[in-house]
mmCIF file of the N, C-alpha and C atoms, coordinates in Angstrom:
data_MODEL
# 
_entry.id   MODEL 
# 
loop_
_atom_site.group_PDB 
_atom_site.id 
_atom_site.type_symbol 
_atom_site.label_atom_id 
_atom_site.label_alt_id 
_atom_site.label_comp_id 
_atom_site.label_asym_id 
_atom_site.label_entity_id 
_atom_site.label_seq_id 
_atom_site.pdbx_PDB_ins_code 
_atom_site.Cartn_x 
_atom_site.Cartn_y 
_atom_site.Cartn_z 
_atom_site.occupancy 
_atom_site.B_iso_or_equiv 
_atom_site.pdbx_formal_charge 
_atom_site.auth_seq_id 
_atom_site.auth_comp_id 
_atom_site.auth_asym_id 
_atom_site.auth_atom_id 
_atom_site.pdbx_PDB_model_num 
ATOM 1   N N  . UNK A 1 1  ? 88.076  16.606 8.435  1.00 0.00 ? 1  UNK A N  1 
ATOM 2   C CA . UNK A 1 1  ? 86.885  15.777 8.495  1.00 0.00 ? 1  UNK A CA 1 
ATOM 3   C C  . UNK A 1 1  ? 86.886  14.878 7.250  1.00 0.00 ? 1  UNK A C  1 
ATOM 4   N N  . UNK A 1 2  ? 86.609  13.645 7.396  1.00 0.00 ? 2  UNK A N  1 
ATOM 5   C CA . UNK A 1 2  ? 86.516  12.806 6.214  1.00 0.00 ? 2  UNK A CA 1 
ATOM 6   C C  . UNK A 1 2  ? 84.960  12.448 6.309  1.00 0.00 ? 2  UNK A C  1 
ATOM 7   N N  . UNK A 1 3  ? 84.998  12.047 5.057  1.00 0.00 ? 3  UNK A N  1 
ATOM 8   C CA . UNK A 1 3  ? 83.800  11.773 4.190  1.00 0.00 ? 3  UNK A CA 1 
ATOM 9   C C  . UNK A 1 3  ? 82.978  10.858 5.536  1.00 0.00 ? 3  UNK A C  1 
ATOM 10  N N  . UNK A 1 4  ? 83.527  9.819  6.200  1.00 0.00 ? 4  UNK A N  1 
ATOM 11  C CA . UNK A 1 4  ? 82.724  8.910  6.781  1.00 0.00 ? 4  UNK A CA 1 
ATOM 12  C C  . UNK A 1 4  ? 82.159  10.337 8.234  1.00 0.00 ? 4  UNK A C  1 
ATOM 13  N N  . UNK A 1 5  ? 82.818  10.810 8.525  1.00 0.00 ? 5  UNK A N  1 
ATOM 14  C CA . UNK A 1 5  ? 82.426  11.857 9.782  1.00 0.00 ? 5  UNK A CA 1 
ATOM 15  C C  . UNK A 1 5  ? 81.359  12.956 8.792  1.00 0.00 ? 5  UNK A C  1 
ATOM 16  N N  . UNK A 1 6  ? 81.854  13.218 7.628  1.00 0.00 ? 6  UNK A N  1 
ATOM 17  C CA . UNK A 1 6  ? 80.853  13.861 7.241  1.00 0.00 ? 6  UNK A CA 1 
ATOM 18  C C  . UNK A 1 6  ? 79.663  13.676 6.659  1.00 0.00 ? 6  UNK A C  1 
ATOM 19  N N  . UNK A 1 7  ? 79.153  12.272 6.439  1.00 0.00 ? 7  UNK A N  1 
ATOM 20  C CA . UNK A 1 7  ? 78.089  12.018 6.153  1.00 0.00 ? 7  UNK A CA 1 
ATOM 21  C C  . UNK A 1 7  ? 77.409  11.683 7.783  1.00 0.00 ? 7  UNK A C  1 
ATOM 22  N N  . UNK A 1 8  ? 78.093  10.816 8.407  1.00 0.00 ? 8  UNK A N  1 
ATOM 23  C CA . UNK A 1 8  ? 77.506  10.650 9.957  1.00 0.00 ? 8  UNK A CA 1 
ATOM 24  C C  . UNK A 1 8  ? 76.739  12.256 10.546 1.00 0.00 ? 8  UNK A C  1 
ATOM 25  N N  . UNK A 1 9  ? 77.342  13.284 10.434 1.00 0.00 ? 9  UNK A N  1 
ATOM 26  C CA . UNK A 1 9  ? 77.142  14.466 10.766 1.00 0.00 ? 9  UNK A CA 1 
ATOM 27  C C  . UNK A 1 9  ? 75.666  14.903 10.120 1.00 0.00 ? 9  UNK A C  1 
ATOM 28  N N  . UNK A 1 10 ? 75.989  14.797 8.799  1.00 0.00 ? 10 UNK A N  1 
ATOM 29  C CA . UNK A 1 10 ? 74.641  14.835 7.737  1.00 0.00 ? 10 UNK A CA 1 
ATOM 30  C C  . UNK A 1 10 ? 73.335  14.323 8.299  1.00 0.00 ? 10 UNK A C  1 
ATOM 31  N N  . UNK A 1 11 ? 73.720  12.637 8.736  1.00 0.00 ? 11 UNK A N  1 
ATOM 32  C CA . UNK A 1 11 ? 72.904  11.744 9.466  1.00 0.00 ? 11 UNK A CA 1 
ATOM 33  C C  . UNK A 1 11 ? 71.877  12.322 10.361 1.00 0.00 ? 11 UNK A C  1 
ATOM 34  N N  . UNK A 1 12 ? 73.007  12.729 11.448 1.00 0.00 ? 12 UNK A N  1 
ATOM 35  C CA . UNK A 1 12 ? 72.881  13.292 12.722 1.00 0.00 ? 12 UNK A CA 1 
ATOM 36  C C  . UNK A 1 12 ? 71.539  14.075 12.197 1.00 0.00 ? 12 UNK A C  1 
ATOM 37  N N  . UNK A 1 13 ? 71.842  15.570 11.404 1.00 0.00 ? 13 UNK A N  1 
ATOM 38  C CA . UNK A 1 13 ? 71.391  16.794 10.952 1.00 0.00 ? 13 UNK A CA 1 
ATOM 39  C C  . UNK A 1 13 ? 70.230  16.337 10.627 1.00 0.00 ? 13 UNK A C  1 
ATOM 40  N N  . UNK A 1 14 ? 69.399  15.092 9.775  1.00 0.00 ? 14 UNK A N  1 
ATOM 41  C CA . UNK A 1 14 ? 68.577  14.390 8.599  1.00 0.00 ? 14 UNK A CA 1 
ATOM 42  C C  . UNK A 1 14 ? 67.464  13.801 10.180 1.00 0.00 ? 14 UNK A C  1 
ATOM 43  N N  . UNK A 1 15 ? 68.401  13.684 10.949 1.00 0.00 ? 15 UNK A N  1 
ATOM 44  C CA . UNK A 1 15 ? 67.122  12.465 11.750 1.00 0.00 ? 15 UNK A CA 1 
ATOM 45  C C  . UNK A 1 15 ? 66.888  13.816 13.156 1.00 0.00 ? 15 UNK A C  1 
ATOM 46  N N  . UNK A 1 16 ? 67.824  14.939 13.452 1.00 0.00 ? 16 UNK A N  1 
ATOM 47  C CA . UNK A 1 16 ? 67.003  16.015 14.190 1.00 0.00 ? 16 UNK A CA 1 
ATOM 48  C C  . UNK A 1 16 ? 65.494  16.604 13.185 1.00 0.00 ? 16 UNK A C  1 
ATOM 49  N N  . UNK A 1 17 ? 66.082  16.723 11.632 1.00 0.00 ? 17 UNK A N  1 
ATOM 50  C CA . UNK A 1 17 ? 64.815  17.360 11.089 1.00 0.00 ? 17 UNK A CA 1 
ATOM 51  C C  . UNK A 1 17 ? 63.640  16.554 10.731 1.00 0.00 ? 17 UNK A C  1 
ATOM 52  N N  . UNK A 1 18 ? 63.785  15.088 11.109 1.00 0.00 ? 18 UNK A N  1 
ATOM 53  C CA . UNK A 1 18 ? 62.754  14.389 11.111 1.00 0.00 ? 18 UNK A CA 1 
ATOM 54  C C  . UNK A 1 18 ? 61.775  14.376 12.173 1.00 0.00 ? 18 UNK A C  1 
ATOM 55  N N  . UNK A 1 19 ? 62.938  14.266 13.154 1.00 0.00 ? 19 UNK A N  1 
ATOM 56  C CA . UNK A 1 19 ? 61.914  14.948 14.791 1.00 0.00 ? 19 UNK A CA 1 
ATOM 57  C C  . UNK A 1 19 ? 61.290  15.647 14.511 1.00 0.00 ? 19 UNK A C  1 
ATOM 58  N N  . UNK A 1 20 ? 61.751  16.459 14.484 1.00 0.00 ? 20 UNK A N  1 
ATOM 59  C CA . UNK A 1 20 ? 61.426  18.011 14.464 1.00 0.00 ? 20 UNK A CA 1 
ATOM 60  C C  . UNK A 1 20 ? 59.914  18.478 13.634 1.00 0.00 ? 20 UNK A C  1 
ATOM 61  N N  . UNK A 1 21 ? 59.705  17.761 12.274 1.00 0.00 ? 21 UNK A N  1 
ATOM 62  C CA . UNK A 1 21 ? 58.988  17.849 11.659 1.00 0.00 ? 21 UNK A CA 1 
ATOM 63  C C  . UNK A 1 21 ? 57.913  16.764 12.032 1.00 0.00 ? 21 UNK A C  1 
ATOM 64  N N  . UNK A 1 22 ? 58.081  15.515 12.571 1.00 0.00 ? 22 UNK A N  1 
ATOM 65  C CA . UNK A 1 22 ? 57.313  14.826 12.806 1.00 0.00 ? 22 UNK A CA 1 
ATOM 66  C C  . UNK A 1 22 ? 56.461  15.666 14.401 1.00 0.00 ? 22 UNK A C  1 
ATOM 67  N N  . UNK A 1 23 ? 57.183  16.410 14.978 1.00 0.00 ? 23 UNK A N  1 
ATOM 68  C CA . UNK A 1 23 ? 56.662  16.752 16.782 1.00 0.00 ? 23 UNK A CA 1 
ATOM 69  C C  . UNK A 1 23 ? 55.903  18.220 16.138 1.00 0.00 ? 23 UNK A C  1 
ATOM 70  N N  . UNK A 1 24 ? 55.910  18.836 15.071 1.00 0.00 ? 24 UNK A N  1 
ATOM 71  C CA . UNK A 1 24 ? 55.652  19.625 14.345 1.00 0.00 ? 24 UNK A CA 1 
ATOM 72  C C  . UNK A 1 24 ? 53.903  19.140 13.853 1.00 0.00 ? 24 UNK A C  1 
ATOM 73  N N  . UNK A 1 25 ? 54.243  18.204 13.297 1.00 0.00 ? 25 UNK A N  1 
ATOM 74  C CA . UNK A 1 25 ? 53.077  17.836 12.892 1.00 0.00 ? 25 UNK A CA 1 
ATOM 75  C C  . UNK A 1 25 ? 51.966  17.267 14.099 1.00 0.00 ? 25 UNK A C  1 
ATOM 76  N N  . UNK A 1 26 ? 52.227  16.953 14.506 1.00 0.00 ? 26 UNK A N  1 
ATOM 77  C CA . UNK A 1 26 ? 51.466  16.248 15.627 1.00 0.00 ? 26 UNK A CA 1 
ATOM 78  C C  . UNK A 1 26 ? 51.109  17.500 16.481 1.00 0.00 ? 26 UNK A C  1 
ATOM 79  N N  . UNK A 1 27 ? 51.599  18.562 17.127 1.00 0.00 ? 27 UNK A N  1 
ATOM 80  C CA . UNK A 1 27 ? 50.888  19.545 17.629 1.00 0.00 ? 27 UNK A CA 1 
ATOM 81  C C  . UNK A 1 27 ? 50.020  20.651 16.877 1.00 0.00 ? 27 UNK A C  1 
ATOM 82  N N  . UNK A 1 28 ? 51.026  20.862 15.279 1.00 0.00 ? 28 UNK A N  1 
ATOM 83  C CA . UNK A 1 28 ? 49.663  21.919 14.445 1.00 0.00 ? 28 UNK A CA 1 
ATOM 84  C C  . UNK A 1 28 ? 48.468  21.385 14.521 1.00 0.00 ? 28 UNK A C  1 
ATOM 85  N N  . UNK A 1 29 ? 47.668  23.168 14.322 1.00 0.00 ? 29 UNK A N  1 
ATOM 86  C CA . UNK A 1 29 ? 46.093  22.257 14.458 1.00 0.00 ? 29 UNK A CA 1 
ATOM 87  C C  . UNK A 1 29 ? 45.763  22.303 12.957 1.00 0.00 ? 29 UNK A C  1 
ATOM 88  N N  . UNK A 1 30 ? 46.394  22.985 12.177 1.00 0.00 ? 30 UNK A N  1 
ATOM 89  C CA . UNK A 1 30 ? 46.024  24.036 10.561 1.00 0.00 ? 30 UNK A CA 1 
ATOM 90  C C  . UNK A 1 30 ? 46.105  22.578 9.889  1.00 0.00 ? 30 UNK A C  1 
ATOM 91  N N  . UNK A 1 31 ? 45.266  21.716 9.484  1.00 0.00 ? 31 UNK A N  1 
ATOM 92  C CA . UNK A 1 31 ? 45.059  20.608 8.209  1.00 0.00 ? 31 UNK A CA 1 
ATOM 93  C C  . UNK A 1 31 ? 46.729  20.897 7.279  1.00 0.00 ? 31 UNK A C  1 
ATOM 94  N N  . UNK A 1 32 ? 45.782  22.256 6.594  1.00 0.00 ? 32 UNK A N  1 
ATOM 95  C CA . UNK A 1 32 ? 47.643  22.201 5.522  1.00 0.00 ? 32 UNK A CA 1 
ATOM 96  C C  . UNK A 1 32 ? 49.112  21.921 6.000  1.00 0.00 ? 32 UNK A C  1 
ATOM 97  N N  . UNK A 1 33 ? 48.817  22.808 7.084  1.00 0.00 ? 33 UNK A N  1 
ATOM 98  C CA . UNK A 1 33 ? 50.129  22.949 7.971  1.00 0.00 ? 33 UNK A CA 1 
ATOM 99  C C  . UNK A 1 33 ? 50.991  21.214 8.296  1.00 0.00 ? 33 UNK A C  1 
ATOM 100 N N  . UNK A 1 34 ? 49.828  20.704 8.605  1.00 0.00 ? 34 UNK A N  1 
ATOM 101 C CA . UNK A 1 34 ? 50.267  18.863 9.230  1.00 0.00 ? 34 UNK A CA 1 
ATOM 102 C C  . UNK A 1 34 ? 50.819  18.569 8.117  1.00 0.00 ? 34 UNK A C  1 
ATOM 103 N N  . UNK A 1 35 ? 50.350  18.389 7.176  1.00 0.00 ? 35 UNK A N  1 
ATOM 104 C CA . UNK A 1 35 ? 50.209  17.687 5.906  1.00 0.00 ? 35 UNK A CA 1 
ATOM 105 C C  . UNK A 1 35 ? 51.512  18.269 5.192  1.00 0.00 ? 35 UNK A C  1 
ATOM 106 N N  . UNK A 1 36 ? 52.061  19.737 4.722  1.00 0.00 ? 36 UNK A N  1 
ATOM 107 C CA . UNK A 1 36 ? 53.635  20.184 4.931  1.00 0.00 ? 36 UNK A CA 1 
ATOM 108 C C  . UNK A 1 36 ? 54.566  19.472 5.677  1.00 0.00 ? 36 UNK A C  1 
ATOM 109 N N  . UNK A 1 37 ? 54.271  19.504 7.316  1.00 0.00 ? 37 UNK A N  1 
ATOM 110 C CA . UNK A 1 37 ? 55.445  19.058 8.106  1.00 0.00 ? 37 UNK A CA 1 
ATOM 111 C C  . UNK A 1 37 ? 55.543  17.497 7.616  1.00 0.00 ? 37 UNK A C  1 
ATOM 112 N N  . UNK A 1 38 ? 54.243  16.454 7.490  1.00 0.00 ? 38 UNK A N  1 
ATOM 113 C CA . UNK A 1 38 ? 54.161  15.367 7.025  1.00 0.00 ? 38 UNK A CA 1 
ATOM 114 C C  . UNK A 1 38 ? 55.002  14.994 5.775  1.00 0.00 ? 38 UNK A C  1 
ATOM 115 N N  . UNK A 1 39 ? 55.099  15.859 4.953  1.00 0.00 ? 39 UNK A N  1 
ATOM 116 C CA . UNK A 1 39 ? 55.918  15.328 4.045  1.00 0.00 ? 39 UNK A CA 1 
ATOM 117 C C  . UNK A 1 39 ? 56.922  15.615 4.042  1.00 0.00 ? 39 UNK A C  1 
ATOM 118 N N  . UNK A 1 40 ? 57.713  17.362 4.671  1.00 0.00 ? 40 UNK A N  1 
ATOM 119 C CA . UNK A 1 40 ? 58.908  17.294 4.938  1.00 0.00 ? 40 UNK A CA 1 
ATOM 120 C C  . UNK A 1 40 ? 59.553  16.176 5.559  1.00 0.00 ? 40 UNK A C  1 
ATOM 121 N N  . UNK A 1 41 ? 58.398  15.680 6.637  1.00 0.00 ? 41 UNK A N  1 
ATOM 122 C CA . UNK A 1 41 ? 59.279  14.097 7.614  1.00 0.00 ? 41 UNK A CA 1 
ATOM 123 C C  . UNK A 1 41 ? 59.742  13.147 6.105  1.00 0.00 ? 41 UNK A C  1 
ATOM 124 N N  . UNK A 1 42 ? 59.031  13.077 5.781  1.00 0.00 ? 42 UNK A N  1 
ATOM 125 C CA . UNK A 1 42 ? 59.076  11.651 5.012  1.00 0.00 ? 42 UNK A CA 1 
ATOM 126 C C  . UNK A 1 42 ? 60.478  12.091 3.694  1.00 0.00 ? 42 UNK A C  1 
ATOM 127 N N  . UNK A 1 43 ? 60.084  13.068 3.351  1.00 0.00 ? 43 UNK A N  1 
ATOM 128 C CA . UNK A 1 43 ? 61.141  13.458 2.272  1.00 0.00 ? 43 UNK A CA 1 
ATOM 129 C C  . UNK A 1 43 ? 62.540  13.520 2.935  1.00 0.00 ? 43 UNK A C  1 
ATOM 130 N N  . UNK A 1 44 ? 62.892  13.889 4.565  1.00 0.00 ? 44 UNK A N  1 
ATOM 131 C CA . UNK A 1 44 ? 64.102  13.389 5.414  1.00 0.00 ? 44 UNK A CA 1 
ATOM 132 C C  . UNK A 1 44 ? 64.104  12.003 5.374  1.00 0.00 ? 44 UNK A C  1 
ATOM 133 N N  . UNK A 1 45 ? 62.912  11.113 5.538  1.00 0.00 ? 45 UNK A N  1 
ATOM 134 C CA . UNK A 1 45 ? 63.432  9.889  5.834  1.00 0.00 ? 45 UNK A CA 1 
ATOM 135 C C  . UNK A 1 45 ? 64.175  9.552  4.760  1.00 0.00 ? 45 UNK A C  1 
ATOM 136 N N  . UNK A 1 46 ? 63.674  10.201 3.500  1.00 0.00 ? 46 UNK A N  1 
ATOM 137 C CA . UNK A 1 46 ? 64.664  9.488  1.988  1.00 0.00 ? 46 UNK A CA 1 
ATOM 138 C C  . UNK A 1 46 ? 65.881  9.766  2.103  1.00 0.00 ? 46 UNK A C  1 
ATOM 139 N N  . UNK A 1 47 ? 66.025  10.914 2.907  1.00 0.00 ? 47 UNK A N  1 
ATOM 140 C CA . UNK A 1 47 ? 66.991  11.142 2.365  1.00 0.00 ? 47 UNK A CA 1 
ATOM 141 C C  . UNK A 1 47 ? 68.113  10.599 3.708  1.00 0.00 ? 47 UNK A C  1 
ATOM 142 N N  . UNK A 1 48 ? 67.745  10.244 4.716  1.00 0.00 ? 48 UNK A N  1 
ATOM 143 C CA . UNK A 1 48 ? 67.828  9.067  5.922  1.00 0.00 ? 48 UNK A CA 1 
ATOM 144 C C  . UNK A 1 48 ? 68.461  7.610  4.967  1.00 0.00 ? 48 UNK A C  1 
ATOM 145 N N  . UNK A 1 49 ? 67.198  7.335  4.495  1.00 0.00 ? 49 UNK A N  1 
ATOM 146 C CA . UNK A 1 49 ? 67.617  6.398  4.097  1.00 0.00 ? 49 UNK A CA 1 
ATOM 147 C C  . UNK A 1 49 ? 69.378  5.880  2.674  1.00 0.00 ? 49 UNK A C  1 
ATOM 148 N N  . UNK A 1 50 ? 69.401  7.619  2.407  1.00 0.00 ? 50 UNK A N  1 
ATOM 149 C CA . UNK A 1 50 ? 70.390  7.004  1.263  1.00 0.00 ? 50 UNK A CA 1 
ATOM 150 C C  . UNK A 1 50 ? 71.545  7.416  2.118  1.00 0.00 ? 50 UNK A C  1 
ATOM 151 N N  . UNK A 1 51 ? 71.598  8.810  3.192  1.00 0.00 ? 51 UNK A N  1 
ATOM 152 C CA . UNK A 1 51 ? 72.826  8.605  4.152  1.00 0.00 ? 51 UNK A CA 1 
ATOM 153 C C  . UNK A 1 51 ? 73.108  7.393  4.600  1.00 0.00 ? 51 UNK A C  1 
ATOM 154 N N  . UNK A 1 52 ? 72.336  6.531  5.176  1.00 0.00 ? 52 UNK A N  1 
ATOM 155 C CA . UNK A 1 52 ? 72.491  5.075  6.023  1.00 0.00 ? 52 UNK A CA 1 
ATOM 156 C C  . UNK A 1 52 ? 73.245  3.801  4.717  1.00 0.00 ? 52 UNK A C  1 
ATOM 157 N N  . UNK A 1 53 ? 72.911  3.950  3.438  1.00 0.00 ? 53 UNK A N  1 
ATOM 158 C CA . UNK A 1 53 ? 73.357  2.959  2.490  1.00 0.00 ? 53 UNK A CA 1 
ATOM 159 C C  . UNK A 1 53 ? 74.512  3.363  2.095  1.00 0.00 ? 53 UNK A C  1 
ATOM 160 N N  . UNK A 1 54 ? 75.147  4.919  2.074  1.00 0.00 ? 54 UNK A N  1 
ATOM 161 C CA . UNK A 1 54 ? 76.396  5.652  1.627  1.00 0.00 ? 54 UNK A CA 1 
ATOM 162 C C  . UNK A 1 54 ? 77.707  5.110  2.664  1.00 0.00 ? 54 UNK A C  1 
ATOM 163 N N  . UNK A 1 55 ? 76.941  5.454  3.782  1.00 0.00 ? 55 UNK A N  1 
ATOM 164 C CA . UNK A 1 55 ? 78.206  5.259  5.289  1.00 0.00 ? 55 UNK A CA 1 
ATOM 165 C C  . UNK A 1 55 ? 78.202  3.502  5.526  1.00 0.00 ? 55 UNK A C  1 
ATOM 166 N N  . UNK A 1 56 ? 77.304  2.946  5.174  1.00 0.00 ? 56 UNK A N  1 
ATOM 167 C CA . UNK A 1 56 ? 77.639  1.181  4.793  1.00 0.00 ? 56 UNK A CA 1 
ATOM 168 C C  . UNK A 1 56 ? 78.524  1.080  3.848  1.00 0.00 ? 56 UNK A C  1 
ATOM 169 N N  . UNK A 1 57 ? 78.481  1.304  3.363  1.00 0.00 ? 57 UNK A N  1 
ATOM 170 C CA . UNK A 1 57 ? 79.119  0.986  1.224  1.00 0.00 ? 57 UNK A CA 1 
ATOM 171 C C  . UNK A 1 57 ? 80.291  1.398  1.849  1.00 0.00 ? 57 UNK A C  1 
ATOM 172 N N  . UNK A 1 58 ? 80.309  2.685  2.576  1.00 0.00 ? 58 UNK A N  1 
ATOM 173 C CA . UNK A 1 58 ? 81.715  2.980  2.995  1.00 0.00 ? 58 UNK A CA 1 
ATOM 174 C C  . UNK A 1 58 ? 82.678  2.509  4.047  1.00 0.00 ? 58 UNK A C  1 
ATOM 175 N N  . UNK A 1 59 ? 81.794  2.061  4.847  1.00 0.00 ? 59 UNK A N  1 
ATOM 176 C CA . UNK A 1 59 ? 82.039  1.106  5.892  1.00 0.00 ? 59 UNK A CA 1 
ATOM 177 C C  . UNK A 1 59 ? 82.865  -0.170 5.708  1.00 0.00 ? 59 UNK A C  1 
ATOM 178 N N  . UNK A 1 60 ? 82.390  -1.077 4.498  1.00 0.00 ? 60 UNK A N  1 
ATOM 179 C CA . UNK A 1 60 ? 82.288  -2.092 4.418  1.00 0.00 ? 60 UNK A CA 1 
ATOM 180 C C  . UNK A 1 60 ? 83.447  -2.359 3.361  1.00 0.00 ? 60 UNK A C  1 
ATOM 181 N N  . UNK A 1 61 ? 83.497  -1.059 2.456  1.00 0.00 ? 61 UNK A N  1 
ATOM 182 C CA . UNK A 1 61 ? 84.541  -1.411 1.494  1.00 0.00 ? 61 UNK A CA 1 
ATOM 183 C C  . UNK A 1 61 ? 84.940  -0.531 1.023  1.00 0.00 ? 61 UNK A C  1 
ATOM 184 N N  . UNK A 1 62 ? 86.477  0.038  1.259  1.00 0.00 ? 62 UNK A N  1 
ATOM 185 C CA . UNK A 1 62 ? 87.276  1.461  1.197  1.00 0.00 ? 62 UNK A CA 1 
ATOM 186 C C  . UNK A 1 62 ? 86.816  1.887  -0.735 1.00 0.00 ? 62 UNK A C  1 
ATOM 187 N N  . UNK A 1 63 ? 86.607  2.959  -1.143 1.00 0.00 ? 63 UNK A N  1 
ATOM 188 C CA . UNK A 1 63 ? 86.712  2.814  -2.686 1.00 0.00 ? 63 UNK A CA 1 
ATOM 189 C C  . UNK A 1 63 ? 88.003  3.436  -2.832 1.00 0.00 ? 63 UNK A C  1 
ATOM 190 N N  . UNK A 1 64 ? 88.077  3.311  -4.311 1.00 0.00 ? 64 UNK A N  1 
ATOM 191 C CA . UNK A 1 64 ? 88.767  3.554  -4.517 1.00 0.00 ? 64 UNK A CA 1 
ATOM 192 C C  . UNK A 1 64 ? 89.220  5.471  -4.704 1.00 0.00 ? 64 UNK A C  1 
ATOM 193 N N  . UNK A 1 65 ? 88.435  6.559  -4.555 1.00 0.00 ? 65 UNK A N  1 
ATOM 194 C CA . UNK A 1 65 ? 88.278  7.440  -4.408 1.00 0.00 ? 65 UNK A CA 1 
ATOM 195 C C  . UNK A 1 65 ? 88.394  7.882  -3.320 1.00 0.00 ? 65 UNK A C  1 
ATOM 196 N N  . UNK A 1 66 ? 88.019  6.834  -2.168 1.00 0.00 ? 66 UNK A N  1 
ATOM 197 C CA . UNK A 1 66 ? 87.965  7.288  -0.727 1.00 0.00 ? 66 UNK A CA 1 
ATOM 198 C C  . UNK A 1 66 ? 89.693  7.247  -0.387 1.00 0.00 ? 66 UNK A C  1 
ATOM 199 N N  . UNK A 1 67 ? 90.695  5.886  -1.186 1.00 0.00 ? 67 UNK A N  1 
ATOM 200 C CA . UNK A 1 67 ? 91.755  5.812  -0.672 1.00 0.00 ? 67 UNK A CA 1 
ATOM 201 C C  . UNK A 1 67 ? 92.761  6.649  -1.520 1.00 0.00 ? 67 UNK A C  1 
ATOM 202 N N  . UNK A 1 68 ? 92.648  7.838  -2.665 1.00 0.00 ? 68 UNK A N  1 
ATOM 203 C CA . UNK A 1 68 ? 93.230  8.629  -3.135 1.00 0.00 ? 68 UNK A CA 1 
ATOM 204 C C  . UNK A 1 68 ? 93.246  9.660  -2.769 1.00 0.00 ? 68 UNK A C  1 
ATOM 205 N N  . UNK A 1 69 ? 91.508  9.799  -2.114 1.00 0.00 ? 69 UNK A N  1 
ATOM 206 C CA . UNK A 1 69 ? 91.674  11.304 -1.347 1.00 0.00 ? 69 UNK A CA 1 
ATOM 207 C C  . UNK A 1 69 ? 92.399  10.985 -0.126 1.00 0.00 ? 69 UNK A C  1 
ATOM 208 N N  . UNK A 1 70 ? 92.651  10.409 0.779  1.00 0.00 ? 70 UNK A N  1 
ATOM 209 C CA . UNK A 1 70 ? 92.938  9.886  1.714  1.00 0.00 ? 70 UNK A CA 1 
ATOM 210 C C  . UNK A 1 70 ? 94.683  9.503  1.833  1.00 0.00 ? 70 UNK A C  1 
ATOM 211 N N  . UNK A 1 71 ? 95.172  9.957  0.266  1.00 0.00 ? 71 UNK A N  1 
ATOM 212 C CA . UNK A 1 71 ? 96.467  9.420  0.326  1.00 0.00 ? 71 UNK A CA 1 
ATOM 213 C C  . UNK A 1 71 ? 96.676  11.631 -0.250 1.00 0.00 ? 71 UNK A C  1 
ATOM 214 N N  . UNK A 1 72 ? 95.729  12.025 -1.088 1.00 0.00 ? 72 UNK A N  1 
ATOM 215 C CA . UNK A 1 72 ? 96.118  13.564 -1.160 1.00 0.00 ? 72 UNK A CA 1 
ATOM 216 C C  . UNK A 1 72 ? 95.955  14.036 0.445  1.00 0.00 ? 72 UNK A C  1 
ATOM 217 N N  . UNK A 1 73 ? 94.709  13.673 1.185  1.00 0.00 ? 73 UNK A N  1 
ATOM 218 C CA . UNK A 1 73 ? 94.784  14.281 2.358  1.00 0.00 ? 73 UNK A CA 1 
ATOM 219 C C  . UNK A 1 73 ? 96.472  14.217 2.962  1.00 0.00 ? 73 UNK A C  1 
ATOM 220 N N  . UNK A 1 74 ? 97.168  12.809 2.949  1.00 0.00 ? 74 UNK A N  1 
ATOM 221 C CA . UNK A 1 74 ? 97.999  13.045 3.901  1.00 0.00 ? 74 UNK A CA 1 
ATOM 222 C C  . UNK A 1 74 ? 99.561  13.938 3.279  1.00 0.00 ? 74 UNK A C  1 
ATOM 223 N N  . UNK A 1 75 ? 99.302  13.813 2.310  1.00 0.00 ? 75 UNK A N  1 
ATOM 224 C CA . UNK A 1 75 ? 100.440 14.475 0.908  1.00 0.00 ? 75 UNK A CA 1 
ATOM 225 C C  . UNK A 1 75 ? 100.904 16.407 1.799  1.00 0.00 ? 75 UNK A C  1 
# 
């Protein structure tokens, strides 16, 4: 697995627990309870948001770390 499959995967993992926490919140009835799942959502979206800028950056332009591991991977 390389880095680009393994952050996509991450992705994947980051935007089920956003569901999850957002369909969470919307059926508790417990005040505290919403207000937990509410910020777990949002604290995924951050972290949504820096998977989505990592797999661009990587997308867009090999580093130089990506093409050493990538030359040990095939070694």
């Amino acid at each position: 697995m390389d880095s680009l499959e393994f952050l996509n995967d991450a992705l994947e993992d980051k935007i089920n627990n956003q569901t999850f926490y957002n369909e969470a919140a919307v059926i508790v009835r417990n005040p505290s309870a919403r207000q937990l799942f509410l910020r777990l959502r949002d604290e995924e979206m951050k972290h949504i948001e820096i998977l989505q800028k990592e797999i661009v950056a990587i997308d867009n332009k090999p580093f130089t770390v990506t093409k050493i591991l990538a030359k040990l991977k095939n070694s």
